[in-house]
N, C-alpha and C positions, 0 to 999 in steps of 0.2 A: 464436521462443522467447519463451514469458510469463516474468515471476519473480515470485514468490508473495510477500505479506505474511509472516512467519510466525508471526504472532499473528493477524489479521484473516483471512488467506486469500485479501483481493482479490488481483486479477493484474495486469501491468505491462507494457509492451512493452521496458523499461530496468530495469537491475537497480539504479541508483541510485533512479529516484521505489521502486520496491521498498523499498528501505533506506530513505528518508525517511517513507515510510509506518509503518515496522518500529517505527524510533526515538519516530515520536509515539506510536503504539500503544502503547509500551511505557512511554511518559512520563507520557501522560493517561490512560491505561487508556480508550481512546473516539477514535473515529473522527476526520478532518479530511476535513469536506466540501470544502475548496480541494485537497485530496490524491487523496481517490476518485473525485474528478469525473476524471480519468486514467487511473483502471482499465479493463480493458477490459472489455468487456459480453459474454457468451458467445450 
């Protein structure tokens, strides 16, 4: 099972990097290339 950004939309194999992603998303309004480099690739 992936879990989704839900601001961003990347995907996750963990539903915490998920939430750590959410949380910047929502803070910086902009991506963390140390964050997505995680996501998985379809």
């Amino acid at each position: 099972m992936l879990y989704p950004c839900r601001i961003c939309k990347f995907r996750y194999r963990t539903k915490g990097m998920a939430n750590k992603c959410y949380k910047w998303c929502s803070m910086h309004k902009s991506c963390n290339l140390g964050i997505i480099k995680h996501a998985v690739k379809d």
